[in-house]
mmCIF file as gemmi writes it, N, C-alpha and C atoms, coordinates in Angstrom:
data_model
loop_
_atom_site.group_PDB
_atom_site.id
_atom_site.type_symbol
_atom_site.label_atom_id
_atom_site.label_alt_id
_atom_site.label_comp_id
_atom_site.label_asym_id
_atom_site.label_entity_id
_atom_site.label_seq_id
_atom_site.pdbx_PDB_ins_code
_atom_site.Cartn_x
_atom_site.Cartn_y
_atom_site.Cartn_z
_atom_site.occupancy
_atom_site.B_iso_or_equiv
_atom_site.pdbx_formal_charge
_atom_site.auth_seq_id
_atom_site.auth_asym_id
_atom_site.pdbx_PDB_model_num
ATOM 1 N N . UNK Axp A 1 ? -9.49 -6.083 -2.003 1 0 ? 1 A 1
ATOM 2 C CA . UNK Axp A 1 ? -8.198 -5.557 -1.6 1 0 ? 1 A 1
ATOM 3 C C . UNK Axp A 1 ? -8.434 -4.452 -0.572 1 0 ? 1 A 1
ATOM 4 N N . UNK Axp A 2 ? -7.283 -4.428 0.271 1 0 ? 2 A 1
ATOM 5 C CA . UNK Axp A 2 ? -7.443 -3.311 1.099 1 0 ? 2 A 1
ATOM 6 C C . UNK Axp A 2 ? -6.519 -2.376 0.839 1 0 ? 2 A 1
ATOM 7 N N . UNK Axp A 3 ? -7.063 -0.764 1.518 1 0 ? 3 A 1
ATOM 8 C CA . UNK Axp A 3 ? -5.88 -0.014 1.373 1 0 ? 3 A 1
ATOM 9 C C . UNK Axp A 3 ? -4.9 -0.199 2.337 1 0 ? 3 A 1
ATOM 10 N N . UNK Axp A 4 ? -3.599 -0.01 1.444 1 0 ? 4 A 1
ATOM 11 C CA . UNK Axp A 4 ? -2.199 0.181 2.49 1 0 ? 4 A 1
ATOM 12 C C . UNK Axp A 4 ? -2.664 1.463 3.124 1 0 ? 4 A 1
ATOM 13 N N . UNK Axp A 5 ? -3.497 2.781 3.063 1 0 ? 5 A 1
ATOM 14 C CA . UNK Axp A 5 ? -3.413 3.497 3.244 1 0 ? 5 A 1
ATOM 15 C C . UNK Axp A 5 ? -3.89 3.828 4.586 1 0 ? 5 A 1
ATOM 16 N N . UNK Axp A 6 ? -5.443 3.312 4.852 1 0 ? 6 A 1
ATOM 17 C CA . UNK Axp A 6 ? -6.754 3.788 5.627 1 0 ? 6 A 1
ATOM 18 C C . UNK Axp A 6 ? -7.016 2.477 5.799 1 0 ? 6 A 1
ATOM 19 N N . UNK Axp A 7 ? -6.98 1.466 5.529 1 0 ? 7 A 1
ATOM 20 C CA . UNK Axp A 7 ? -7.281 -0.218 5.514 1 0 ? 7 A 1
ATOM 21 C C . UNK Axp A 7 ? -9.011 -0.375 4.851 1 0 ? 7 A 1
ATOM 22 N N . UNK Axp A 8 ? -9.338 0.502 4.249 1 0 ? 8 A 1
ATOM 23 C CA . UNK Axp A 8 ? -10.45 1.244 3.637 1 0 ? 8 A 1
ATOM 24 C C . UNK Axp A 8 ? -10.527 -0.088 2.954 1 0 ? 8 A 1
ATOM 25 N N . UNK Axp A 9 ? -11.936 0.185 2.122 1 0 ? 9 A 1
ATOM 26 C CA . UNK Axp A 9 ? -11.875 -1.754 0.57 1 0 ? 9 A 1
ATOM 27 C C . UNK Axp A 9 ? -11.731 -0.604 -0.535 1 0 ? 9 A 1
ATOM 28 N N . UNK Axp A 10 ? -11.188 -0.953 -1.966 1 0 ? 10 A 1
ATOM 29 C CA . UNK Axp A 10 ? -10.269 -0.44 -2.636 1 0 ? 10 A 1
ATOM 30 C C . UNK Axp A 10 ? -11.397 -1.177 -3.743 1 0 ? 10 A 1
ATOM 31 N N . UNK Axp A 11 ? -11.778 -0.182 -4.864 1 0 ? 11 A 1
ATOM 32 C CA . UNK Axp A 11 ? -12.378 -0.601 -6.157 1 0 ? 11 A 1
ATOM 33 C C . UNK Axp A 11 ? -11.642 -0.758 -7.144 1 0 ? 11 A 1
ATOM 34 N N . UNK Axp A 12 ? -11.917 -1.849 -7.809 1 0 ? 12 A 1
ATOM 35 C CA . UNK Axp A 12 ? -10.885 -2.005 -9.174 1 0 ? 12 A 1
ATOM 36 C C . UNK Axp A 12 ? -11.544 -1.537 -10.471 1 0 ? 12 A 1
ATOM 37 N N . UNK Axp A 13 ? -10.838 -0.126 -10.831 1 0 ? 13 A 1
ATOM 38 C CA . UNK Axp A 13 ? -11.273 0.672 -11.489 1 0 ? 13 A 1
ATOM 39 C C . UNK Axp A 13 ? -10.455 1.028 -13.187 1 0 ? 13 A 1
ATOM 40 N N . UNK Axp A 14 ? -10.792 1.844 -14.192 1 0 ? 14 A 1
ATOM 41 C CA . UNK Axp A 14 ? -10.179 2.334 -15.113 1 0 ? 14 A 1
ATOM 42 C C . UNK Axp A 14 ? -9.883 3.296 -15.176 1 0 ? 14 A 1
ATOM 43 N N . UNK Axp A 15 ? -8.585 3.942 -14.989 1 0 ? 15 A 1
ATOM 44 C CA . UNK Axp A 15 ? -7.974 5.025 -15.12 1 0 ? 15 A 1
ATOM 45 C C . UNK Axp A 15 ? -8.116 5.923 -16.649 1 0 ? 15 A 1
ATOM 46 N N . UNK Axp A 16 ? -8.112 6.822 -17.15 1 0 ? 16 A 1
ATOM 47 C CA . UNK Axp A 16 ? -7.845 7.495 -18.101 1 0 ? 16 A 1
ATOM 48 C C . UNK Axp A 16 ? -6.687 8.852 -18.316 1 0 ? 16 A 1
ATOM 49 N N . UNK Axp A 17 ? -5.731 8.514 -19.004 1 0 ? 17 A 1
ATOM 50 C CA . UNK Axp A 17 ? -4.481 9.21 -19.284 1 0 ? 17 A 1
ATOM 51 C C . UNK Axp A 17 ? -4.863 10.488 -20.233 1 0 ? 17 A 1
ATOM 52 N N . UNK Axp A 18 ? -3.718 11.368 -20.495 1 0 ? 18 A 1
ATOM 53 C CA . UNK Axp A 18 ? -4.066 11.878 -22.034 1 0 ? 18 A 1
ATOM 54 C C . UNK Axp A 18 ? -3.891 10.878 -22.985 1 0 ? 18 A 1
ATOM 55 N N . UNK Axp A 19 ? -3.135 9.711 -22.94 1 0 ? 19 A 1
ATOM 56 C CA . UNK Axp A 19 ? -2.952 9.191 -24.369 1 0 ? 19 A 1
ATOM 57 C C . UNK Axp A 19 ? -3.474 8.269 -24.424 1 0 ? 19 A 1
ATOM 58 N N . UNK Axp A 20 ? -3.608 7.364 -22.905 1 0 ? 20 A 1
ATOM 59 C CA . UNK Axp A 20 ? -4.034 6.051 -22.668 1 0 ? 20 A 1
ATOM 60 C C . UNK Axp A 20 ? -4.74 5.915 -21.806 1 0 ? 20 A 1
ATOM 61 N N . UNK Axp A 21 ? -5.069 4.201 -21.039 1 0 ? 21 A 1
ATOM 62 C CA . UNK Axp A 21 ? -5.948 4.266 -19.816 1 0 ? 21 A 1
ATOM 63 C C . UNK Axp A 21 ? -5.121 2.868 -19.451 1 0 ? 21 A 1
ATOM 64 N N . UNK Axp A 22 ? -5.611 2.861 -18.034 1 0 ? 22 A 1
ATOM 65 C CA . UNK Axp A 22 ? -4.729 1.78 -17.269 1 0 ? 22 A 1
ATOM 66 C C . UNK Axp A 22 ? -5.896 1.257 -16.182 1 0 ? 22 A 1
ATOM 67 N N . UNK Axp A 23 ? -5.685 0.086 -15.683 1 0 ? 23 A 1
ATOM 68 C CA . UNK Axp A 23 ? -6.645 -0.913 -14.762 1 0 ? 23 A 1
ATOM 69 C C . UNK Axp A 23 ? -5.698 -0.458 -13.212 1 0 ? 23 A 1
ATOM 70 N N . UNK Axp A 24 ? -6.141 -0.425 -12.167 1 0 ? 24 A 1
ATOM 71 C CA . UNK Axp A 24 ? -5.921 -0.119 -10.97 1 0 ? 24 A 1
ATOM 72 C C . UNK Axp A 24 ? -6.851 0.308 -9.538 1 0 ? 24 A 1
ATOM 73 N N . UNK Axp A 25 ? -6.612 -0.216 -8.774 1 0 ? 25 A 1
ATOM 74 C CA . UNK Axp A 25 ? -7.514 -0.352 -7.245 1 0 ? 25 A 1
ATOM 75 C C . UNK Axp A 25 ? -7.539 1.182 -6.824 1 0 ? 25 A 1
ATOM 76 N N . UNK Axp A 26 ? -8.5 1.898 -6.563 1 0 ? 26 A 1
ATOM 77 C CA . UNK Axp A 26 ? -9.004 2.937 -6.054 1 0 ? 26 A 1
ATOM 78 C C . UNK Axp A 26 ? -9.874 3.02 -4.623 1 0 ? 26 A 1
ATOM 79 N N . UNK Axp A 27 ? -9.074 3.441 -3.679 1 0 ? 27 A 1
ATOM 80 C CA . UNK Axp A 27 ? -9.592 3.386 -1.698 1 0 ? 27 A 1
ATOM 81 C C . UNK Axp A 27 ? -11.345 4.368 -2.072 1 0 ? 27 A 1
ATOM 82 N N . UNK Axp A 28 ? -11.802 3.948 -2.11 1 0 ? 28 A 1
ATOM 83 C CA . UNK Axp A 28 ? -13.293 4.401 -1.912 1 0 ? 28 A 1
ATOM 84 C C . UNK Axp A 28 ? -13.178 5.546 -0.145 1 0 ? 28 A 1
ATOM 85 N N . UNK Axp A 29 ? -12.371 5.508 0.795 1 0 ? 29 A 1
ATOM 86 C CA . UNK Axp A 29 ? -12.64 6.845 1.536 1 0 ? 29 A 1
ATOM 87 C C . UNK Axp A 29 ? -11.241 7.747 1.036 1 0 ? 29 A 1
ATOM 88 N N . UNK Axp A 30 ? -10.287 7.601 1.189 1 0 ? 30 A 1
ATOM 89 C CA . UNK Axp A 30 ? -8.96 8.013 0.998 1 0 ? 30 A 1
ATOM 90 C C . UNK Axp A 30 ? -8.582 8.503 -0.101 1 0 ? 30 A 1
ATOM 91 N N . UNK Axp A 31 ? -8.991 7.519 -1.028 1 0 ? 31 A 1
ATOM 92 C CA . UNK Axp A 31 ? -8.971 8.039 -2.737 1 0 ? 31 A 1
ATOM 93 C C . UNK Axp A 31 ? -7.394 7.94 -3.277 1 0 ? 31 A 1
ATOM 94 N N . UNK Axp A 32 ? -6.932 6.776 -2.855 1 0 ? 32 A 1
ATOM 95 C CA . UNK Axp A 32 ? -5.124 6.133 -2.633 1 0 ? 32 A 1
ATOM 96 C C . UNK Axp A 32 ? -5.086 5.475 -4.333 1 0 ? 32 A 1
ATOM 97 N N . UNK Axp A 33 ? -4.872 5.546 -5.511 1 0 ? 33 A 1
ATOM 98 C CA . UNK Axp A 33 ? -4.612 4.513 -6.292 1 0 ? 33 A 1
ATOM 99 C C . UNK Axp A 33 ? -3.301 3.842 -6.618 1 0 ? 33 A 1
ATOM 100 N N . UNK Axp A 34 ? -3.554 2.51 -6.955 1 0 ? 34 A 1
ATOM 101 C CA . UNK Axp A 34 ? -2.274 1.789 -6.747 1 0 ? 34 A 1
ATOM 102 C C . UNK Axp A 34 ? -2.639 1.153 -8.297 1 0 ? 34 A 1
ATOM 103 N N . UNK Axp A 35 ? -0.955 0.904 -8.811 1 0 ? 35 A 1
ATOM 104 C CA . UNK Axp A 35 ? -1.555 -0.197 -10.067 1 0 ? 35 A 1
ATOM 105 C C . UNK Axp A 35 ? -0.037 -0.923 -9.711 1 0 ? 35 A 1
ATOM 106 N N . UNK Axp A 36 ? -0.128 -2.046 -11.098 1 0 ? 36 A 1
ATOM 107 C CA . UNK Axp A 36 ? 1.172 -2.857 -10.88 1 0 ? 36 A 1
ATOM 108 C C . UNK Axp A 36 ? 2.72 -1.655 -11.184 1 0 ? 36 A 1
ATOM 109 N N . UNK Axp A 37 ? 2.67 -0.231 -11.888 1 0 ? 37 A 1
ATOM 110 C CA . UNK Axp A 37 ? 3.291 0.58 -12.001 1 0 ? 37 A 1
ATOM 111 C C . UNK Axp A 37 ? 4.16 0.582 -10.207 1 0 ? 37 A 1
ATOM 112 N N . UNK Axp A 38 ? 2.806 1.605 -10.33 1 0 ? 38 A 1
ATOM 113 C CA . UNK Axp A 38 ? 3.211 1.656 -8.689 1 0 ? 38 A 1
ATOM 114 C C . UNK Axp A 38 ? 3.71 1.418 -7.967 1 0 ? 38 A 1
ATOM 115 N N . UNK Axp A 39 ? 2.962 -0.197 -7.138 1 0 ? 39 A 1
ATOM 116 C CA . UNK Axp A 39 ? 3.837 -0.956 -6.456 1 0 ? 39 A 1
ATOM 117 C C . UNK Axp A 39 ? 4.816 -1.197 -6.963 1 0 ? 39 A 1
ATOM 118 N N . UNK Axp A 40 ? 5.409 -1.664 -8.47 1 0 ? 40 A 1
ATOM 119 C CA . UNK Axp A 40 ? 7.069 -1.759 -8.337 1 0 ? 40 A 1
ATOM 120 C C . UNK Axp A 40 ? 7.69 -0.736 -8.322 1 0 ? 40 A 1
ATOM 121 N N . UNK Axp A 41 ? 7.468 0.571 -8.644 1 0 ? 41 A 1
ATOM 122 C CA . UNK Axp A 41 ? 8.123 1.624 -8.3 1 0 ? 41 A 1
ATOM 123 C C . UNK Axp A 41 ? 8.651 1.815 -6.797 1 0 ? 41 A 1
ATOM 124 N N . UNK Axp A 42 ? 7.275 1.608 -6.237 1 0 ? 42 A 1
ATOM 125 C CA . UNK Axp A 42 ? 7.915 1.805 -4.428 1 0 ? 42 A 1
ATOM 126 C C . UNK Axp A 42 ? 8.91 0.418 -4.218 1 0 ? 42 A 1
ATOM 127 N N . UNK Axp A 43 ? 8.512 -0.579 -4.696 1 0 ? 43 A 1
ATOM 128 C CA . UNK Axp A 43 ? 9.684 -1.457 -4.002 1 0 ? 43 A 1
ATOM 129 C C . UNK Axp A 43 ? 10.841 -0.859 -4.422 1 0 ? 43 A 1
ATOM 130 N N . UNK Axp A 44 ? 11.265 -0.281 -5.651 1 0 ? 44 A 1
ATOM 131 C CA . UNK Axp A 44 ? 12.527 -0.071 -6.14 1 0 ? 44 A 1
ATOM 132 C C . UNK Axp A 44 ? 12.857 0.95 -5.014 1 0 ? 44 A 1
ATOM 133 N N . UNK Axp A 45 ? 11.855 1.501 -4.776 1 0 ? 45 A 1
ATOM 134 C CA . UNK Axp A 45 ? 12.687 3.003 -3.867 1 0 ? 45 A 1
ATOM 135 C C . UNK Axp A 45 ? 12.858 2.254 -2.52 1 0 ? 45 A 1
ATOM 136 N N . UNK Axp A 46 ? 12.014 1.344 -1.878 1 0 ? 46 A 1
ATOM 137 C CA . UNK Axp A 46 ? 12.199 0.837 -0.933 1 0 ? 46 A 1
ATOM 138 C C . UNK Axp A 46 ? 13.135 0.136 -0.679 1 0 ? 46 A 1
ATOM 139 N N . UNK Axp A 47 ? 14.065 -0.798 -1.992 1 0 ? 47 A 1
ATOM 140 C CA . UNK Axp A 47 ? 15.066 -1.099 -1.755 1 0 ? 47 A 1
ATOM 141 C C . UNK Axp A 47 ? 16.331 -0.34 -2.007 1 0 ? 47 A 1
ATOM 142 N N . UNK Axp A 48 ? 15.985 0.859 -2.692 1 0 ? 48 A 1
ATOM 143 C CA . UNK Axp A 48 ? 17.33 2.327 -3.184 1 0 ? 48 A 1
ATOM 144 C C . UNK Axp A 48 ? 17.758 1.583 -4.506 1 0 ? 48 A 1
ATOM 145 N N . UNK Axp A 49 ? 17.257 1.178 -4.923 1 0 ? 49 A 1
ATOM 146 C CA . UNK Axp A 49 ? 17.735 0.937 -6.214 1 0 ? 49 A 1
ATOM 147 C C . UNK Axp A 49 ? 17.419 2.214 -7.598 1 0 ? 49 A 1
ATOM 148 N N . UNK Axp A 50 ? 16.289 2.977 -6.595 1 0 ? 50 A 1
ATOM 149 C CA . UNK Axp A 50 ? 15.813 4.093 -7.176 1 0 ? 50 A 1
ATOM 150 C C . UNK Axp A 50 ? 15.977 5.169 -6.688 1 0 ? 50 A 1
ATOM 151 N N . UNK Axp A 51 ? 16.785 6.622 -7.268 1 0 ? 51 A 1
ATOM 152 C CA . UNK Axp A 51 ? 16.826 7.689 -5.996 1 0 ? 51 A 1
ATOM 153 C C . UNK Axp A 51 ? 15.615 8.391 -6.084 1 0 ? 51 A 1
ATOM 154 N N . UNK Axp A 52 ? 15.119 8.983 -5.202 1 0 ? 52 A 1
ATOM 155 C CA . UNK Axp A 52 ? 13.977 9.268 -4.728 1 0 ? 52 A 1
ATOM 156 C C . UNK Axp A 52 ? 13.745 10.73 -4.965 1 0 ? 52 A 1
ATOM 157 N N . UNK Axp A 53 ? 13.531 11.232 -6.347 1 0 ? 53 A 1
ATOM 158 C CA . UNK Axp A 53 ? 13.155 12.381 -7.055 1 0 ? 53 A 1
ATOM 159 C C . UNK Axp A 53 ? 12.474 13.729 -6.743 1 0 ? 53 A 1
ATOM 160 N N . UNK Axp A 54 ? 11.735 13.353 -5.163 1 0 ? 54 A 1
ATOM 161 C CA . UNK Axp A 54 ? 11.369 14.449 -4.332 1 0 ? 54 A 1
ATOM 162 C C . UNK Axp A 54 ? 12.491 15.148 -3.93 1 0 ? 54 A 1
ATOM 163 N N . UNK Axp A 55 ? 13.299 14.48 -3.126 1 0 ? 55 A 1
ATOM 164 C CA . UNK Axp A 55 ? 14.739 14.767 -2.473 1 0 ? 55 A 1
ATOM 165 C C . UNK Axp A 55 ? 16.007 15.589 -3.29 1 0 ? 55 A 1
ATOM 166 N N . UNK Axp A 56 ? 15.433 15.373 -4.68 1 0 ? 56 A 1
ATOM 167 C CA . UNK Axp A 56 ? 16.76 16.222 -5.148 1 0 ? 56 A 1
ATOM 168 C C . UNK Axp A 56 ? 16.388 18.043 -5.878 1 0 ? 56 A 1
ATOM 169 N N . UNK Axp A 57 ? 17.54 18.617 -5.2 1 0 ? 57 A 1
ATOM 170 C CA . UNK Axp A 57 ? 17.03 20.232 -5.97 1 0 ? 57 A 1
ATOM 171 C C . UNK Axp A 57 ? 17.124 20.106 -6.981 1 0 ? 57 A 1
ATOM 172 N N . UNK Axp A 58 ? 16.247 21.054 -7.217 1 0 ? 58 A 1
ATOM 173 C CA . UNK Axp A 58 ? 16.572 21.955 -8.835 1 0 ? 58 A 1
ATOM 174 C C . UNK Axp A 58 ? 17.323 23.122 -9.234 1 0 ? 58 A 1
């Protein structure tokens, strides 16, 4: 896989949480991780089906 990021090659790696751990591609220069979370998150924002949580005050 490549990165969307740097077009870098991307390792498929194991994440570790506090509670859990998750499988996901890691950019070996960039250091970009993506999992299946992820990408559907951005499509949702990409299509606004999601509002975009940076953007709003507190």
């Amino acid at each position: 896989m490549k990165c969307l990021r740097c077009s870098s090659v991307m390792t498929y790696d194991k994440f570790y949480g506090p509670h859990e751990y998750f499988w996901g591609w890691k950019c070996v220069i960039c250091g970009e991780i993506v999992d299946q979370v992820i990408l559907e998150n951005r499509e949702l924002i990409r299509m606004g089906r999601v509002p975009n949580t940076r953007s709003r005050k507190r």
